[in-house]
N, C-alpha and C positions, 0 to 999 in steps of 0.2 A: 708365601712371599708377599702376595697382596696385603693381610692385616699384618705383617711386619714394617710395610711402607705406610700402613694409614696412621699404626701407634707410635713408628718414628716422625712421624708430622704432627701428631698429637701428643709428644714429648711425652711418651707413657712408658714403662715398665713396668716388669712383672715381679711381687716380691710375695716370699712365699716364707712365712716363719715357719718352725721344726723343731720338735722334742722328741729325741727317741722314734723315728720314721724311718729307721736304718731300710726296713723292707719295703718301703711308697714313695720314699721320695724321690729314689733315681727316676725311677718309671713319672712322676708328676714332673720334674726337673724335666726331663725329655719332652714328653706334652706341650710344656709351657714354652720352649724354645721353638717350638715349629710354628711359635705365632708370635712371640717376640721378641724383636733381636738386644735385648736386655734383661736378663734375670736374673734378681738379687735373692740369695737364701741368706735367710736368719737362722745361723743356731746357735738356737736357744740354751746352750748348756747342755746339749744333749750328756748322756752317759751310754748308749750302746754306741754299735760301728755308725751310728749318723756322720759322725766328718768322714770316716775311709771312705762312705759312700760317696760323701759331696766333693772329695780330693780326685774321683777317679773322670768325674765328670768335667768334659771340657769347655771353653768359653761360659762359664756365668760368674757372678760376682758374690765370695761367700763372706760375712758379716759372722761375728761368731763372738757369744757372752762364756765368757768361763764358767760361770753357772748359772743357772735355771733364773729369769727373772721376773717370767709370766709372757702372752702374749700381745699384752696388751705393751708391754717394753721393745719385745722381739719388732713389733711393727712401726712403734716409733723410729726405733734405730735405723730401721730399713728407710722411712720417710724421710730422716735427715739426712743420711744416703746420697738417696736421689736426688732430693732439692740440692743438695751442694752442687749435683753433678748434671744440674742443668735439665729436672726433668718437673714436669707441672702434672701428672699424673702419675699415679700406680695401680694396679691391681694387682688386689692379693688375694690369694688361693692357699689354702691349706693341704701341707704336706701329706694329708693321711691317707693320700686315694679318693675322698669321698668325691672331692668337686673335678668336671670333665674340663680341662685344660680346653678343648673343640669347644668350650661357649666361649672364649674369648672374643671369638668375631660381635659378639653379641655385645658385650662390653664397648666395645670400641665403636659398633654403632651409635649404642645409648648417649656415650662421648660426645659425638659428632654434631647427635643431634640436637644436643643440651650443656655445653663446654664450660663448664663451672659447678655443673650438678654432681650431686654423688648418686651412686650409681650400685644397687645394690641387688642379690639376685635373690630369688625367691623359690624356695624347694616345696613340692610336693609334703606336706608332711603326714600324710597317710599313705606309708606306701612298706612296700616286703621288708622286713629288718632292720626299719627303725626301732631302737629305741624309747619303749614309752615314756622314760623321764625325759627324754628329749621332746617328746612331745607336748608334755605338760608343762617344762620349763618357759618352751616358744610362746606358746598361750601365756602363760605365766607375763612374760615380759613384753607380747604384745599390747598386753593390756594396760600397764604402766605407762609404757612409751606413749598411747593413748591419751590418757591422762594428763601426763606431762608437756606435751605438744602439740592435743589435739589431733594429731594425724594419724590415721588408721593404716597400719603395715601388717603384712600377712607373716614377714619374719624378720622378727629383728634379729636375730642370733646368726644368718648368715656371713659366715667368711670369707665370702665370694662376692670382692665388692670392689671400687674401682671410686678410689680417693682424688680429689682436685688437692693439691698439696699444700696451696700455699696458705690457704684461710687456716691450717691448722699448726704453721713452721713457730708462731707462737707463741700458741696457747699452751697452758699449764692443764694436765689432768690429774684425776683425783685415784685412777686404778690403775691395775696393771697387769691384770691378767685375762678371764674373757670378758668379764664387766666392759673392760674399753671400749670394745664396740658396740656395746649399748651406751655406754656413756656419749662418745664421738657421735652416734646417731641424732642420741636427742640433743647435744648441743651446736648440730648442724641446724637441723630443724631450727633453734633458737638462733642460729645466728643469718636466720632467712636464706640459705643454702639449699637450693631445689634438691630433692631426694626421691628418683626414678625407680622403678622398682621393673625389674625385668625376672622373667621368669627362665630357672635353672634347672638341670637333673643335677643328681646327686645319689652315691652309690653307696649303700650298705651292708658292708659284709656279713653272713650269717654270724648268729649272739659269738657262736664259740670261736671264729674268728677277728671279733671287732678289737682297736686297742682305741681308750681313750685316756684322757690326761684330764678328765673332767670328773672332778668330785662332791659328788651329787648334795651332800650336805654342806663342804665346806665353801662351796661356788655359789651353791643356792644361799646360802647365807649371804654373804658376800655380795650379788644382784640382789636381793632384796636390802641390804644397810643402804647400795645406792639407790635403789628408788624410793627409800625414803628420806634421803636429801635433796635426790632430784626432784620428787614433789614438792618440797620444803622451796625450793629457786624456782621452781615453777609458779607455785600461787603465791610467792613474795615477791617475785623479780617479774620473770617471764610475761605469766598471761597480762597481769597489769598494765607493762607497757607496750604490749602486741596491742590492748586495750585502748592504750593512750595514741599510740601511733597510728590508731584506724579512726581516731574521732577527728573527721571533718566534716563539714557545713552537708555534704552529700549523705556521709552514711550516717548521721544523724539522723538526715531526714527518713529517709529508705526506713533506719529502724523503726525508728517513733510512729510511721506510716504503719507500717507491718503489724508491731504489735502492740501497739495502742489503738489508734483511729480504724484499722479494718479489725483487728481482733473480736474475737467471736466470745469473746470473753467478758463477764460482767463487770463493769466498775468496783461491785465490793471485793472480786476477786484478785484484780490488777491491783490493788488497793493494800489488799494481802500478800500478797506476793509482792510488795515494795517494802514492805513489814518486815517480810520474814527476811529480804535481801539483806537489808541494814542492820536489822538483827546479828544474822549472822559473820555479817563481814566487821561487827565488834567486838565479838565475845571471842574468848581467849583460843580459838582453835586454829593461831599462825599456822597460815601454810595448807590448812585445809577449810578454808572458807567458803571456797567457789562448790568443791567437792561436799561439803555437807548441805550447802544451801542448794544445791541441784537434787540431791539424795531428799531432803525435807519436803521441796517443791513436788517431786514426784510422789512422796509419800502423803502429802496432803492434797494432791490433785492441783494447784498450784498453776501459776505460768512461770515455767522453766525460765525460760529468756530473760524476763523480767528480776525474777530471783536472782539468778547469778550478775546481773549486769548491778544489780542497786547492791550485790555484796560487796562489790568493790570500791563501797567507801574506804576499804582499806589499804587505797592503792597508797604506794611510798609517801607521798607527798604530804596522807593526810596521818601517819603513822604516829610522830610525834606530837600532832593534838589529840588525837583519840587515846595514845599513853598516859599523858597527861589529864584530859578529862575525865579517863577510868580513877586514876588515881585521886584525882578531887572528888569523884563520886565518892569513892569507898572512905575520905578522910571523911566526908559529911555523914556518909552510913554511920560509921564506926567511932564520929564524936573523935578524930583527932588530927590534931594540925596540917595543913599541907605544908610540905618542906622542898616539894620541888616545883620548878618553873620553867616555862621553853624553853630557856635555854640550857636547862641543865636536866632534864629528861632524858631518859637512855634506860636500853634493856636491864643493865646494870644494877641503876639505881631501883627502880622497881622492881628487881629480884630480891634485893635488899628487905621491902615489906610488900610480899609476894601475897598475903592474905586481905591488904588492903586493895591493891592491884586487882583480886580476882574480883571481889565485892561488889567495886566499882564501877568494873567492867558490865559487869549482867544490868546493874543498874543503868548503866550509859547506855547500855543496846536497849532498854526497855525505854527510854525515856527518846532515845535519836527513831524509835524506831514506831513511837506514837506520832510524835511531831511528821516523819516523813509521811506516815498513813493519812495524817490527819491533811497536811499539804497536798498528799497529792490527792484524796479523795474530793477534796475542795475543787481541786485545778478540772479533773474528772465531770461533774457533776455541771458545773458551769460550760467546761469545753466540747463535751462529749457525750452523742447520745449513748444510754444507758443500750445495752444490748444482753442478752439471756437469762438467768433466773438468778 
């Protein structure tokens, strides 16, 4: 009764989507109601007894698709649900047995003590009868998530998670099946939505009794198309203006302190490593600039920092002159006309003469990327004592 008074003050429910769980769900359904006095099932299209089961069961709220539409749908539906009916939380657990209905108190703390964060749990994943492509997928998708947000999660893939409703009543998303929750994760992250990670059990039935609804090839397919769009919004959108919205008069200083004036690093090196940033935040690799100029930096012993930070010449703003400059370089390489001008640049048109575009490009990063060396070696040399070999 206690976490049923603390998630009716915290205007929470319990929503729990379902495919074919005729045999876990009554038993999850029960669990879930001895902690809150709200729970909504999604089903999802089932085709076994899932409704006889969810019809025999009293007091919850059943939500129901005529057929299968993914859960990444089953959860929306349940979220627009809720929000109609006056709830600013959810947590959702999955029908299959695996997650303990008993963490809920744990949810509802995390809540409490963070009320607008999402709240996500995190399983053991080395443990009896997992598994192993579940295990490689997690890794898999941790790693991405990673990449795309910068923030380090031990699982992105769990479905044991506890939504703040309203930042998401409406946005538009791109999947719909378990992609979604990796999708909603990283664009919480992006939409500066604190993301707590609390620790969960989770139960796995031996191989020859497990059922799952996850298909190893065509899922994995499916999370990797999105992470590579979602890196694609990340070093186009994303980091860039995480980038712009932290440049003030402070952390300028702070950086420039750091790793310029105390840096243990030699001038020709910092020097280089402003080289290779500009470099590569020109040349034709949209979307993985940061990502390859961090890979280079490491790979030539380099300053990381420095690299990625000076690759972001390619942040928005400067996108349309550096299309445009590639493009007059490669008219000048190639001896032919320039036909377009600021205001009529666009991805478009440059696909139009995609051979002069490339040309140009390499040539603009070799010539923006002398200039910047040669700049800041100047700035270096006058400003700053030389320090290591």
């Amino acid at each position: 009764m206690e976490t049923k008074n603390r998630l009716h003050k915290l205007r929470c429910c319990v929503i729990i989507p379902v495919y074919n769980n005729a045999g876990t769900v009554a038993e999850v359904v029960a669990g879930a109601k001895q902690y809150a006095g709200t729970v909504i099932v999604v089903n999802d299209g089932s085709t076994d007894t899932t409704a006889q089961a969810l019809a025999a069961i009293p007091a919850i709220t059943v939500l129901a698709h005529p057929k299968n539409k993914g859960k990444g749908v089953a959860l929306r539906t349940g979220f627009r649900y809720a929000l109609r009916n006056g709830f600013r939380y959810a947590i959702t657990l999955d029908g299959d047995g695996q997650h303990y209905p008993s963490d809920i108190p744990h949810f509802a703390g995390a809540i409490e003590k963070a009320y607008g964060a999402l709240v996500t749990g995190s399983r053991k994943l080395r443990q009896e009868n997992m598994p192993g492509k579940n295990r490689f997928a997690n890794k898999f998708s941790n790693f991405w998530v990673w990449v795309e947000t910068g923030k380090r999660l031990d699982d992105t893939q769990s479905g044991f998670r506890a939504y703040p409703l309203e930042p998401f009543a409406k946005s538009k998303y791109f999947t719909r099946r378990y992609d979604f929750e990796l999708e909603i994760l990283v664009r919480s992250v992006w939409k500066n939505i604190p993301v707590i990670v609390i620790p969960i059990r989770v139960f796995y039935a031996p191989k020859e009794a497990q059922v799952s609804h996850f298909k190893p090839v065509r899922d994995f397919l499916r999370i990797s198309l999105l992470n590579v769009f979602l890196v694609l919004l990340a070093f186009l959108w994303f980091r860039p203006f995480s980038l712009i919205r932290r440049l003030n008069k402070e952390n300028i200083r702070k950086w420039f302190s750091r790793y310029i004036l105390q840096s243990s690093e030699s001038n020709r090196k910092i020097t280089l490593s402003v080289m290779l940033g500009v470099f590569m935040g020109i040349i034709p690799v949209w979307g993985y600039q940061m990502l390859a100029a961090f890979s280079l930096a490491h790979l030539f012993r380099l300053n990381k920092a420095i690299t990625v930070v000076a690759s972001n010449i390619s942040i928005p703003p400067m996108i349309p002159f550096i299309l445009l400059g590639s493009f007059a370089a490669g008219a000048w390489v190639l001896n032919r006309p320039l036909t377009l001008s600021l205001h009529t640049v666009s991805f478009e048109a440059i696909g139009r003469d995609l051979l002069q575009y490339l040309a140009g490009s390499f040539v603009l990063a070799v010539l923006c990327a002398l200039v910047a060396g040669a700049v800041a070696g100047l700035l270096l040399y006058f400003f700053r004592k030389p320090k290591g070999a």
